[in-house]
N, C-alpha and C positions, 0 to 999 in steps of 0.2 A: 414450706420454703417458697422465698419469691424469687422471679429473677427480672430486672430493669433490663430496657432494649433502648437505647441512645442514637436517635438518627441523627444526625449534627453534620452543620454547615462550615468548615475549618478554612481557615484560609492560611495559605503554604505559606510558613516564617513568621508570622505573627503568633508569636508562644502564647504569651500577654490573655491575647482575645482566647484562644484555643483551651491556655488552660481557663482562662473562668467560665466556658463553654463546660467546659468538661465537669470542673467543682459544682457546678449549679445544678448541674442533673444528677451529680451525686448525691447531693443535699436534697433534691427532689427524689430521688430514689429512695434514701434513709425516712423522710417523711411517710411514704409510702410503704415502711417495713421489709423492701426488698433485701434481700442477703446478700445479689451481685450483682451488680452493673454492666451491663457490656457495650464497648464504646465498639470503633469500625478502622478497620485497618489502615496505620501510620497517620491517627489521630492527635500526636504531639505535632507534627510538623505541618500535616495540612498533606494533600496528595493533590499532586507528585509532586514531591520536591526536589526531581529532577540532579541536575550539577550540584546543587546548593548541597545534597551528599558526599560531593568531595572534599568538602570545608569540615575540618578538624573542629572549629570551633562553633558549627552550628550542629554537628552530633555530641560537643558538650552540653551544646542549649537542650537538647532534646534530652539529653539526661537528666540537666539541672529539674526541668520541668518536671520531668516523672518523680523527684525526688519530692517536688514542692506539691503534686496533686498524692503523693501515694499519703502526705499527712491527713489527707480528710478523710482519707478509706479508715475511718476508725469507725468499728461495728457493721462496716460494710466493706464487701471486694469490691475491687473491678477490674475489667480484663479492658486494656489500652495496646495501639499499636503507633510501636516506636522504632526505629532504627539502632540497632546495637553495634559495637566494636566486635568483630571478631577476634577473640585471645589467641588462637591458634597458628601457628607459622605460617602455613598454606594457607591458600585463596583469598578470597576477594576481601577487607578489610570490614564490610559489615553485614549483618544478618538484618532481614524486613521478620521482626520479631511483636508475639502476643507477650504480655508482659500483665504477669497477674499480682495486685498493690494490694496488699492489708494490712491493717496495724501498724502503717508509718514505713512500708519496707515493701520490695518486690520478694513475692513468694515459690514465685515460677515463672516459667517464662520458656516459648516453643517457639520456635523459627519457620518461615516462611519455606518450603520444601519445592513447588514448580514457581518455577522465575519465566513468565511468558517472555519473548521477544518477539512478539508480533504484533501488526498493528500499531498502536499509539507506543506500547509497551516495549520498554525495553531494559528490565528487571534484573539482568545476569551483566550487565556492565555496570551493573553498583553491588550487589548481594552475593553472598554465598548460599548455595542450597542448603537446604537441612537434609539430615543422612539417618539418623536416630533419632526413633518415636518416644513419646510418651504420652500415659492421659495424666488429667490433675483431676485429683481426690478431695472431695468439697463436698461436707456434709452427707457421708455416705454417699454419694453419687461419683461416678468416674466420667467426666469432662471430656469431648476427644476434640481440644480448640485447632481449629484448622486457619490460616489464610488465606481466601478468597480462590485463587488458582487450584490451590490443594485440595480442593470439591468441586474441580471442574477437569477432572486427566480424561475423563469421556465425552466432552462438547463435542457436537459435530461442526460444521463447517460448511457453508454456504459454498466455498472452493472445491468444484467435484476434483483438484489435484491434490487437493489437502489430504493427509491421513485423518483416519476417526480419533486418533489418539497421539496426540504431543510427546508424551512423555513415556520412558520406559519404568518408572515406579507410583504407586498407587496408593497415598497416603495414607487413605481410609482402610487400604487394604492389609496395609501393616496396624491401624490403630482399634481396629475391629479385633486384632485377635487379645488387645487389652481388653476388651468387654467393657468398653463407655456404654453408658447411660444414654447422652444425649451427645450429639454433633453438634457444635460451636464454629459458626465460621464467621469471620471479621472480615470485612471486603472494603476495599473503593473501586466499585465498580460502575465506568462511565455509561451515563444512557444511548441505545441505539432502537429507535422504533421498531426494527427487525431482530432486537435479541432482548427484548423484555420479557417475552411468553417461555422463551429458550431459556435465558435464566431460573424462570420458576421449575422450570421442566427438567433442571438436572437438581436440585434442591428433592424435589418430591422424587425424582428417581431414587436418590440417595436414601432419603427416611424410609421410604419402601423395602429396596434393597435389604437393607440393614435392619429395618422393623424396630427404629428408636426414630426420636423424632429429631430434626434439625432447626434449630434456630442461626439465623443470615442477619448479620446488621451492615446496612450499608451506609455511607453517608450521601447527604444532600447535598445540594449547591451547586455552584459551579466553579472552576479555578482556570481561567483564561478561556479556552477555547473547550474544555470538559468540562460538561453539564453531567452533575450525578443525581440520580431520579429517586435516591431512598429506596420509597418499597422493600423495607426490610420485612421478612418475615420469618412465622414461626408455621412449618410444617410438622403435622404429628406421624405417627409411624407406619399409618395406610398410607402415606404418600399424597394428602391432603394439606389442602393450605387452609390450619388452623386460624391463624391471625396474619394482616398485611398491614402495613402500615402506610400511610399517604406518599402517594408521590408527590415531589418534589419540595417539601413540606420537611422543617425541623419538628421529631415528635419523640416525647419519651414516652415510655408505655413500660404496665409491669404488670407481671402475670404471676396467677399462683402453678409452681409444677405440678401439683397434683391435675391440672384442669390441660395444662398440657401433655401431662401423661395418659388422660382417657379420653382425651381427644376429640369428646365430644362439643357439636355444634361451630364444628368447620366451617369456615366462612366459601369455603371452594375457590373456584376462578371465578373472580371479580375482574373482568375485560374489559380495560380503557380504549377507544378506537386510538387509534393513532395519529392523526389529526390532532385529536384533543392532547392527545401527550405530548406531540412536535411543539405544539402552540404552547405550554406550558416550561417545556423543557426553552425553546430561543428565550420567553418571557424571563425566565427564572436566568436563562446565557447571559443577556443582556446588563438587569438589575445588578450580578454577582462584578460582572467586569468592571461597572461603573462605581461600585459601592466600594470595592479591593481596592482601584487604583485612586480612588476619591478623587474621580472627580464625577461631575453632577449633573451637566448639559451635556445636549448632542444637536448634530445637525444633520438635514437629511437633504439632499437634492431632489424635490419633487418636482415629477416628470409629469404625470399623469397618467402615466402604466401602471399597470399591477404591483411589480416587486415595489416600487419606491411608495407605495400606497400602502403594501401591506407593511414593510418595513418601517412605514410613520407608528404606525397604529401599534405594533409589540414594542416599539420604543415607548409610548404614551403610553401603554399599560405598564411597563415595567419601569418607569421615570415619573413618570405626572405629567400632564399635559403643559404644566409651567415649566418642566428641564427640556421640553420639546423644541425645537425650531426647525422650519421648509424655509425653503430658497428654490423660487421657482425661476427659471431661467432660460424662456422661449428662444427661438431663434425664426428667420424666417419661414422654418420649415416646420414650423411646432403647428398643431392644428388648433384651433381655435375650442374646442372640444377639450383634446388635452388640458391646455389651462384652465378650462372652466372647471373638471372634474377635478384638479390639483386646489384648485381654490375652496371648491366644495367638501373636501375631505377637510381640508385646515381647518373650514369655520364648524364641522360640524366636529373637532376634536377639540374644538376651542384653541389652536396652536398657533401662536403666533406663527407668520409667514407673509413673505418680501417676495417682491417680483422685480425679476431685474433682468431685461432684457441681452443678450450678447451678441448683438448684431453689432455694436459699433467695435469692440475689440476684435470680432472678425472679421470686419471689414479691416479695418489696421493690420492685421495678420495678410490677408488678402492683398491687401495694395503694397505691402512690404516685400512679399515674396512675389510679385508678379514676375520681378527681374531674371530672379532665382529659378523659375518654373515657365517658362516664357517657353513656350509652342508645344508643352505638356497636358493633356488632359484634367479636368478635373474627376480628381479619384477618390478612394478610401484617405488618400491626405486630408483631402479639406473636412471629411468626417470625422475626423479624428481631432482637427483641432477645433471643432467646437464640443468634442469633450472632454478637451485639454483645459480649455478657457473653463469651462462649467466648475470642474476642478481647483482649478486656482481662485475663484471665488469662492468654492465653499471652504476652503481652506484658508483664506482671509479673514471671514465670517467665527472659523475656528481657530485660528489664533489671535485674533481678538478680543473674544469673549472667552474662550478655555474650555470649548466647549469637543468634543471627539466628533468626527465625522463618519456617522454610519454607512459602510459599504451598502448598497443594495443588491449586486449580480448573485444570480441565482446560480445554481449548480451547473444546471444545463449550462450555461454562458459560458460559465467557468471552464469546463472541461473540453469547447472546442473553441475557446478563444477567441467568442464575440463578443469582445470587451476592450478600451483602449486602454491600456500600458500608462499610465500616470492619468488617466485621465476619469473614464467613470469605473475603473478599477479602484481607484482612490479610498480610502478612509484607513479609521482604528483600528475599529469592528465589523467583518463580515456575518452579517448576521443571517443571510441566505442561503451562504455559500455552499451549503451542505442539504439546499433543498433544491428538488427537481420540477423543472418548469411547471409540470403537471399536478404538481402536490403545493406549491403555488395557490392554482386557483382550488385546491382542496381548502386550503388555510383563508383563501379569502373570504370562500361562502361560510366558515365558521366564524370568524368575524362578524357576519352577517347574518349569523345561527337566529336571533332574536331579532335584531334591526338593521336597516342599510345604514352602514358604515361607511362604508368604501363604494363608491356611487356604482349603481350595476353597469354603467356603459363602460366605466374602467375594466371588471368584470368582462364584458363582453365582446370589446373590440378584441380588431386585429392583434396581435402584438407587433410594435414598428418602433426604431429609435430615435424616427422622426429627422433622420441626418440627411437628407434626402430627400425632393417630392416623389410622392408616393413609395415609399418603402417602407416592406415588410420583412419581419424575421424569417419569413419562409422563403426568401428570394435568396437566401443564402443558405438557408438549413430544410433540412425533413420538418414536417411538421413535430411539435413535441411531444406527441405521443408515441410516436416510432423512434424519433431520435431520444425520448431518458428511455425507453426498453432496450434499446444499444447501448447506451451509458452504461445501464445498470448491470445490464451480462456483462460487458467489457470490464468496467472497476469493480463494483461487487462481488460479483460470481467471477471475476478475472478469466472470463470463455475467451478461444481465441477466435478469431472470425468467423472462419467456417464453421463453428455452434453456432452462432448466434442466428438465433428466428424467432419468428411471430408474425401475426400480420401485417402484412405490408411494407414488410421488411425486405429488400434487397440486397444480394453480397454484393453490388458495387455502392450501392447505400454506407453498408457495411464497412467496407475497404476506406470510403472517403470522410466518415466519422471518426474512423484511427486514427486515419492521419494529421487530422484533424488535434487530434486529441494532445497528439505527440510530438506533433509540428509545435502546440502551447503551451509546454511543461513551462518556459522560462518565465510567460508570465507568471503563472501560478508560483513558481519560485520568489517572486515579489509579492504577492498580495498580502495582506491586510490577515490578521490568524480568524479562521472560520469555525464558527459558534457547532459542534460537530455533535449531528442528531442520530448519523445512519455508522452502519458500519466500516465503513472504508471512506473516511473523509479524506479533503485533500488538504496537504499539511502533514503533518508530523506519521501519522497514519500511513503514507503513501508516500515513498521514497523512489524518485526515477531519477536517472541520470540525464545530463541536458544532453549529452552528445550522441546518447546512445543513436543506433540506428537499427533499430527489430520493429 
């Protein structure tokens, strides 16, 4: 007996593409004499398809679909995940359902049992739980298909306030006493650099425990601002990772049971640094956003800093240097340095790029308001509108040509609101926004893993937004090693202040990075949706209220 593992990249509402996604790996699977298929949870519609759940006639589409892939399941199963009707009076009107196809017809089919609402996730305002187990019996062997959540009621939690365990039932714990063969679980499970090792690590807990082996399919891609990193795998019954499949990478693969059964020649833990997987995972963010919404170009404001350097460079890998364009845009305050490293990164990327001065629409700005401001300081005003202006040009640039404007602000930025409000908070795509200043120059020396890229004096200066003579990011903030280790306790690990330490850390440090934090919700309430790597991104992940006052 074989069994096919389907890692596939779906895109939400596109049935079309999804199912000849789906028929082609079954056709490759049949080639391959596999018996069953297994595709990755709510693979008809694409994950998450969010609202578009409350549309009556996109859970018809989603049936139609399964009706139209279950014809090619002749001489082979497969196990897909769909969204069902709930027939029942009570609850919530659909089940996040495994749906098992052969011979032209669904043969079984188990329901999604823990519905998370945490984080990005929010499961139990579209789904009913599932209450009643069962395994599926296939070729002498007894199945125990799970959904993703459903083999995870033991996670831990980075939040020392969190419980160790979500939920009061334990699905495994009711399907174990059917005496399955192997665990089955179908997942869409987005990537976080901090819960990649964690995921493998409740899989192998599970096979261990229970002494059958577990098979995980996850899908790939990305779907707006969720990047899914694949890495399906197949654990055998020591609690060893028999086979892994690529990250971020569409791959079918098909294995015989018997070799999963004796589980020998384990491949173990195969460790990707994290760096290399962040760089993969924005690359793969990027590609997926632009390829879904079709369209083709983008445009970057190049500063001569780090973020807007490194941010050229994961757009050229994940576009071609041809859908690429910089727009450099000095001012009197710009150093002479700056542009030269911003001009050197363009030609050595081959990227087209424009230089266009905004000294004279500041000055127009200037001599318009003098009236209006007349015996006022020059302050954070006059810095802001020239990254007001910087803005409005690349946004010309991009409605002219059709091209998306790549946010560059980094995490750190993001979170204490060193960033202007229509101005270089601007674009589509934040594709930073979810990485911290520090991991920054982590990703740019990889870049630079093999060759200089990204010219090392970018690399190496100060960090300044140049709005200002002589101004640097530290005349406002802690330097960025002390301030993302406050970041990170505070959003992250959610500590309240008095936890939070490390070196060179201060509670009134401390105190003034909060408020910081909290004083900026409303920007971030407007920004641009961020390419999300870590666990608590901002966005959909992280819900605060503007008015609150704690």
């Amino acid at each position: 007996m074989k069994i096919s593992v389907a890692q596939l990249n779906y895109h939400i509402g596109n049935f079309a593409r999804n199912k000849e996604l789906i028929c082609n790996a079954i056709k490759k699977a049949k080639h391959e004499k596999a018996d069953i298929i297994i595709f990755s949870e709510l693979c008809i519609p694409g994950y998450p398809p969010l609202d578009l759940l409350d549309r009556l006639d996109f859970i018809e589409k989603c049936s139609l679909t399964v009706d139209e892939i279950s014809k090619d399941c002749t001489g082979i199963t497969a196990i897909v995940g769909s969204p069902t009707l709930n027939k029942n009076p009570e609850g919530k009107k659909l089940f996040n359902s495994a749906l098992v196809l052969s011979e032209g017809k669904v043969i079984y089919s188990t329901n999604k049992a823990l519905l998370p609402t945490y984080d990005i996730f929010d499961e139990y305002r579209y789904f009913e739980p599932e209450k009643n187990f069962s395994a599926f019996p296939f070729k002498g062997l007894n199945l125990a298909i799970t959904i993703c959540e459903d083999l995870w009621d033991e996670q831990p939690f980075d939040n020392e306030f969190e419980k160790k365990s979500l939920y009061t039932v334990s699905p495994m714990e009711e399907l174990i006493k059917l005496n399955p063969d192997i665990i089955i679980n179908i997942s869409a499970s987005p990537f976080s650099y901090t819960k990649t090792e964690t995921k493998a690590n409740i899989f192998k807990a599970k096979a261990k425990k229970y002494k059958i082996p577990v098979i995980s399919v996850n899908q790939t891609g990305a779907n707006t601002e969720l990047i899914f990193d694949g890495a399906s795998m197949i654990v055998n019954k020591k609690g060893e990772i028999w086979r892994r499949l690529p990250f971020f990478i569409e791959a079918i693969e098909t294995f015989s049971v018997d070799d999963i059964f004796s589980g020998e020649n384990a491949v173990g833990d195969v460790r990707e640094e994290p760096v290399k997987l962040i760089h993969k995972a924005l690359v793969t963010g990027i590609h997926d956003y632009f390829a879904k919404t079709k369209f083709k170009s983008c445009i970057v404001g190049l500063s001569g800093g780090i973020d807007s350097a490194l941010c050229l460079c994961l757009a050229v890998e994940a576009l071609g240097n041809e859908n690429a364009r910089a727009l450099l845009m000095p001012s009197r305050y710009s150093s002479e340095h700056s542009v030269k490293d911003a001009v050197t990164l363009a030609e050595r990327l081959n990227v087209k790029y424009d230089i266009l001065s905004i000294e004279k629409p500041f000055r127009a700005f200037e001599e318009d308001l003098v009236p209006l401001f007349q015996g006022k300081e020059k302050d954070i005003t006059e810095e802001n509108l020239q990254a007001r202006i910087r803005a409005a040009l690349l946004m010309a640039i991009s409605n002219k040509f059709g091209s998306i404007l790549l946010n560059t602000s980094n995490k750190s930025e993001a979170a204490v609101g060193y960033g202007t409000l229509y101005g270089d908070m601007a674009g589509g795509l934040s594709v930073l926004g979810d990485v911290y200043k520090t991991d920054i120059y982590k990703l740019a020396n990889y870049i630079n893993r093999d060759k200089e890229i990204i010219p090392q004096n970018t690399v190496n200066k100060l960090p300044s937004a140049e709005l200002k003579p002589g101004q640097f990011d530290t005349d406002s903030l802690p330097e960025y090693k002390i301030l993302d280790s406050i970041l990170y306790q505070y959003i992250e690990l959610q500590k309240p202040a008095e936890r939070i330490t490390g070196e060179g850390i201060d509670y009134e440090i401390v105190l003034k990075v909060i408020r910081l934090i909290n004083y900026n919700e409303f920007k971030r309430y407007q920004a641009p949706p961020v390419l999300r790597i870590s666990s608590k991104s901002f966005g959909d992940g992280r819900r605060m209220p503007l008015v609150a006052r704690y």
